[in-house]
C-alpha positions as CSV (number, residue, x, y, z in Angstrom):
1,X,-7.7,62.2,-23.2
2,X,-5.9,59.2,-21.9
3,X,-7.3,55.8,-23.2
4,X,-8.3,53.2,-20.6
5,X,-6.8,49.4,-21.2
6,X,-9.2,47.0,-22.1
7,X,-9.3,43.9,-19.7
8,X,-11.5,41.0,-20.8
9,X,-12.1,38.5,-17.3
10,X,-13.0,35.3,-18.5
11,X,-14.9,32.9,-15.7
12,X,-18.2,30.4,-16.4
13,X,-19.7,31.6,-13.1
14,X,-19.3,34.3,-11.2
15,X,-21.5,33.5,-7.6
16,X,-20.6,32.4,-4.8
17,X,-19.6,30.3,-2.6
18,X,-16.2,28.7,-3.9
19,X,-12.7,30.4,-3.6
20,X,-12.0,30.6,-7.4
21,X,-15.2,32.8,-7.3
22,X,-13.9,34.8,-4.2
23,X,-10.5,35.2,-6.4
24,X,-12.1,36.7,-9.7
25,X,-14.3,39.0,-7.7
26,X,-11.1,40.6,-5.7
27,X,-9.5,40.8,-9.2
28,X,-12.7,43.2,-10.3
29,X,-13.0,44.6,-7.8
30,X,-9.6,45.9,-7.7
31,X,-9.6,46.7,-11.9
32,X,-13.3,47.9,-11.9
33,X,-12.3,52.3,-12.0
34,X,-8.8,52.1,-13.5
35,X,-9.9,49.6,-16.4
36,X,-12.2,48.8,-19.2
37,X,-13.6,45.7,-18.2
38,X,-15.4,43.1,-19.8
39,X,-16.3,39.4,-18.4
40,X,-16.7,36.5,-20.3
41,X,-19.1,33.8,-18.6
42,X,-21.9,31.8,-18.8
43,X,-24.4,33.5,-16.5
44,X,-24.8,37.1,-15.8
45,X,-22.8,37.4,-12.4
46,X,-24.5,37.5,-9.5
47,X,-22.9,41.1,-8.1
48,X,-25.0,41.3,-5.2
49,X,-24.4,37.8,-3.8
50,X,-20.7,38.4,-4.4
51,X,-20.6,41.5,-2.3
52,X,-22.5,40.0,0.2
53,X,-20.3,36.9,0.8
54,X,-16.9,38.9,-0.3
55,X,-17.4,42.2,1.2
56,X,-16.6,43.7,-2.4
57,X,-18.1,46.6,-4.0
58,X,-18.7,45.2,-7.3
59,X,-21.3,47.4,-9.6
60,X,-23.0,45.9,-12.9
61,X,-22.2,49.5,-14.7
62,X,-18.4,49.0,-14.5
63,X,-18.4,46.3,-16.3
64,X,-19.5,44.9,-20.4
65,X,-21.2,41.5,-20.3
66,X,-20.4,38.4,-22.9
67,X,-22.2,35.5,-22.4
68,X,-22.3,31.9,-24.5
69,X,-24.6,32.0,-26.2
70,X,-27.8,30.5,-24.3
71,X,-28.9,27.2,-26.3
72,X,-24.8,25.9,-25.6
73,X,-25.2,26.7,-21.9
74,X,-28.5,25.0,-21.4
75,X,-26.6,21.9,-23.5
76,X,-23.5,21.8,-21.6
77,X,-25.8,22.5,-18.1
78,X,-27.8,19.5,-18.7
79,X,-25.1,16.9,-19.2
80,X,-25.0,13.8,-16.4
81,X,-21.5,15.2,-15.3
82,X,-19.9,19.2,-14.4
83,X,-17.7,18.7,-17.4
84,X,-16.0,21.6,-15.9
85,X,-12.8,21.5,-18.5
86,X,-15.2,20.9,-21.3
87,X,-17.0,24.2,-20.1
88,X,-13.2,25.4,-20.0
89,X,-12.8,24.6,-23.5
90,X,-16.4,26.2,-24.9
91,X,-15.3,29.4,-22.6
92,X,-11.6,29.4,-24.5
93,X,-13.1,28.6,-27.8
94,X,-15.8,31.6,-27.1
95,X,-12.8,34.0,-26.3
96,X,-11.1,33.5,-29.9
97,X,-14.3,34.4,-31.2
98,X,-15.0,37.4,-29.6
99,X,-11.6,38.3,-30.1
100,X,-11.9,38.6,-34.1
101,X,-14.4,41.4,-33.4
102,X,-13.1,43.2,-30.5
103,X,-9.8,44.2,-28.9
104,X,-8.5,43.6,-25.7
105,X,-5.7,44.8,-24.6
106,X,-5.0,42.3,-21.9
107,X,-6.6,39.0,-21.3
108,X,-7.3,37.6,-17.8
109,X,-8.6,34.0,-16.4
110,X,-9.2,33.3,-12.9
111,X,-10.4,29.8,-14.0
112,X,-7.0,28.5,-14.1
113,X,-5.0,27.7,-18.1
114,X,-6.6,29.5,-20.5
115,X,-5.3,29.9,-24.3
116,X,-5.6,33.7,-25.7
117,X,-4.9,35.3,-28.6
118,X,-2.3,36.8,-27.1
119,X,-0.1,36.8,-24.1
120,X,-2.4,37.0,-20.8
121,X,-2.9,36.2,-17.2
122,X,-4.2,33.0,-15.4
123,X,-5.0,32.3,-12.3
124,X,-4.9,28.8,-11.5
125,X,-6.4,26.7,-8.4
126,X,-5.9,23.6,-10.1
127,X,-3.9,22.3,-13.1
128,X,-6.4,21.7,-15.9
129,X,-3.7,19.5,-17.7
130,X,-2.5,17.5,-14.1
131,X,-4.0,13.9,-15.1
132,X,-4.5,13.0,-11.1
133,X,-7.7,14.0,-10.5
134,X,-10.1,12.8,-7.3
135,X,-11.6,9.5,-7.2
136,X,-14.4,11.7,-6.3
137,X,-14.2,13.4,-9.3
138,X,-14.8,10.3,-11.8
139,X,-17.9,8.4,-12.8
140,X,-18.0,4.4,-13.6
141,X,-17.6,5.3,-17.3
142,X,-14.2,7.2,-16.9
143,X,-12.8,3.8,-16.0
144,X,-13.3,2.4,-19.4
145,X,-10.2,2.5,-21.2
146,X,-9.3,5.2,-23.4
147,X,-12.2,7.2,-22.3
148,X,-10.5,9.9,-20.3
149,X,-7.9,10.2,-23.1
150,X,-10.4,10.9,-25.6
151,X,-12.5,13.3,-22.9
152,X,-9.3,15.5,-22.7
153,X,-8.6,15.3,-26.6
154,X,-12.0,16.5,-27.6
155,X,-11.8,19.3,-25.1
156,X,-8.7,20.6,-25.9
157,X,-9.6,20.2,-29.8
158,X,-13.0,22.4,-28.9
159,X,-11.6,25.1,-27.3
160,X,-8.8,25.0,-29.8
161,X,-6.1,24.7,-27.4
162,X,-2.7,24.9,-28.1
163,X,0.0,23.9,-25.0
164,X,2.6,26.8,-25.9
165,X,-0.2,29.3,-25.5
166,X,-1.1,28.1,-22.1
167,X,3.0,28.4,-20.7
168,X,3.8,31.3,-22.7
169,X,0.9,33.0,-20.1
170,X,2.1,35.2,-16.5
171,X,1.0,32.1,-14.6
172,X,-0.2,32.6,-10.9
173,X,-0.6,29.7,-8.6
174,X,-3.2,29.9,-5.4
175,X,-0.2,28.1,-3.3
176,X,3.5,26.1,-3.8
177,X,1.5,22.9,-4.0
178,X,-0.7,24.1,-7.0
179,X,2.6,25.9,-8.5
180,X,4.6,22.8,-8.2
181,X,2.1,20.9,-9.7
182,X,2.2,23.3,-12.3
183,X,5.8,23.5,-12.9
184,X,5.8,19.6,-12.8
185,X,3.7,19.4,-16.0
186,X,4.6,22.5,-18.4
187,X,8.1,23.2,-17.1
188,X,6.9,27.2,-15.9
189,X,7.2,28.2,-12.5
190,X,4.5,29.7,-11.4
191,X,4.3,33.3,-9.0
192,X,2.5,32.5,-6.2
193,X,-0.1,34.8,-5.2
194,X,-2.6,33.3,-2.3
195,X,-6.2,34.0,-2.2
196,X,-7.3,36.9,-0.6
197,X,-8.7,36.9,3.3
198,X,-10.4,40.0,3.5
199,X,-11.2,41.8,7.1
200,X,-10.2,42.9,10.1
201,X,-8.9,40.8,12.5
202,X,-7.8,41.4,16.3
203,X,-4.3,40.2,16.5
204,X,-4.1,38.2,19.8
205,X,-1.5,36.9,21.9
206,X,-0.4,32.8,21.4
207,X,-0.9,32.6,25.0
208,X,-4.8,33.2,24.8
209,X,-5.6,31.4,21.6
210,X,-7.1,27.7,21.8
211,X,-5.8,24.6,20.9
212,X,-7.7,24.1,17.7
213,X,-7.4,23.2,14.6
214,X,-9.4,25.1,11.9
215,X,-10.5,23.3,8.7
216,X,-11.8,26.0,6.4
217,X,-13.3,25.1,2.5
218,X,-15.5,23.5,0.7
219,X,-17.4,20.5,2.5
220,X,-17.4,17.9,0.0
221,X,-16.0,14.5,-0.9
222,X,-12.6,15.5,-2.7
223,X,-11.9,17.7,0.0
224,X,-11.1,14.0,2.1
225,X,-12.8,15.5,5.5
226,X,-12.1,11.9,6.6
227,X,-8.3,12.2,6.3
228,X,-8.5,15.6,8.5
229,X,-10.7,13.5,11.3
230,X,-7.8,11.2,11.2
231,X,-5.0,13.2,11.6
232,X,-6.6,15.1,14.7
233,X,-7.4,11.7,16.1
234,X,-3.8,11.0,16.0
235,X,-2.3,14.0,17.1
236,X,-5.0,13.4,20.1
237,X,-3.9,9.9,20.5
238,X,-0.4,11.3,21.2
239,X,-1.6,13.6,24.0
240,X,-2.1,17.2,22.5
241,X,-5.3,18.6,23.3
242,X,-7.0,19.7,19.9
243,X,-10.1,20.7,18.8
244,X,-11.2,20.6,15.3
245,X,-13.4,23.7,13.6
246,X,-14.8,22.9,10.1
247,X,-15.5,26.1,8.0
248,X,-17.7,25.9,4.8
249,X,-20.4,25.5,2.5
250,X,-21.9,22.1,1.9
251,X,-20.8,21.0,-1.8
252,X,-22.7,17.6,-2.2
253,X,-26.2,17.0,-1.0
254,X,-26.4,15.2,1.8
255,X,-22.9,14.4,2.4
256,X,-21.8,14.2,6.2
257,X,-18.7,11.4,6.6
258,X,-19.5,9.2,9.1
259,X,-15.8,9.7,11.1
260,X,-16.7,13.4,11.0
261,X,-20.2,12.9,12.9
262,X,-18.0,10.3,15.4
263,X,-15.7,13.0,16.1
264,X,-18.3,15.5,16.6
265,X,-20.0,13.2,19.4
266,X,-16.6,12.7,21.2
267,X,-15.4,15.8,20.8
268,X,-17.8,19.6,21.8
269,X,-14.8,21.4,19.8
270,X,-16.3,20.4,16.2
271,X,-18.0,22.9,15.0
272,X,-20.2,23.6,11.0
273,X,-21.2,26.3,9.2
């Protein structure tokens, strides 16, 4: 009888919303039949709300369940800040555990670098190692000096990280923006393989579409919804009649830019969801 491969999906959570979400639920749903499959995350994953939001066909029977161990989850979810590359790091160092008592044939994060015992496949939305980050992203204690230095140090010395492991991966980039930044920093193009967009849609003639622009992701400070109000002022200002349509779930409690609820007054073609 011929033996199935054995794919172990690593990603913390696996619930929507959130693209990288959408991406590792496309990959399972296009492994889960044809492969053994096993995730590695923090929480169980949340296969009903991803087939609700996705429109995939994920079942909990297809796939074998790892999870951190609790007491390290509940530590690392009650810290002041997401940490999300120190939760990286535990998820990498977890990984090489579990792979001293079970064998995988191929290895496969959709939480961008990731080191593996062997050679495997990430998927990666944004550079891990890229130092630019948001100003959204830091606290008033990243400013110190030396502290984000030492942050990225003990994270990479947790998960046991080593730099050839992470190029010597089949690296796939969510867009040439992500890949370049990628290439920039380990000196490996990337393939690039966009997120998927699943659905039918009516194809319609140019002549019957409107003039509007459609801003589609997260709604939340790093995402700069500011600069987007901006742009469509300008392109306004120089006599094209645009509308702007902002897509997505709200990210930070509360936050609503001011230019954005200016725009909406003066312009009917705003829209939220």
């Amino acid at each position: 009888m011929f033996e199935r491969k054995k794919v172990l999906l690593a990603h913390p959570y696996l619930a929507p919303p959130g693209g990288g979400a959408g991406v590792a639920a496309y990959v399972l749903q296009a492994l889960q039949g044809e492969y053994d499959i096993s995730i590695v995350c923090y929480r169980p994953p949340a296969y009903e709300s991803l087939n609700c939001y996705f429109g995939t066909a994920l079942h909990a029977e297809h796939f074998t369940l790892y999870q951190v161990p609790k007491w390290i989850t509940w530590l690392l979810e009650h810290q002041p800040t997401p940490q999300a590359l120190l939760k990286n790091c535990v998820l990498e160092a977890f990984i090489k555990r579990l792979a001293q008592r079970h064998h995988f044939d191929i290895y496969f994060s959709t939480i961008n670098e990731l080191g593996f015992p062997i050679r495997g496949i990430q998927y990666v939305h944004s550079p891990r190692a890229y130092p630019v980050r948001p100003a959204t992203d830091y606290r008033w204690f990243y400013r110190l000096p030396g502290v984000l230095k030492l942050y990225w140090t003990c994270c990479s010395w947790i998960g046991g990280t080593i730099w050839a492991d992470l190029r010597r991966n089949l690296t796939l980039a969510n867009s040439n923006y992500i890949a370049s930044l990628f290439e920039a920093y380990h000196n490996v193009k990337p393939r690039i393989v966009f997120p998927p967009v699943p659905g039918h849609f009516t194809v319609q003639p140019w002549a019957e579409k409107k003039h509007r622009i459609v801003c589609l992701g997260r709604i939340a400070p790093a995402k700069d919804l500011p600069k987007v109000v901006e742009i469509i002022r300008q392109l306004r200002a120089l006599g094209h009649d645009l509308s702007l349509l902002v897509i997505g779930a709200w990210n930070c409690s509360g936050f609503i830019p001011p230019s954005l609820l200016s725009f909406a007054g003066a312009a009917p073609g705003l829209g939220q969801t």
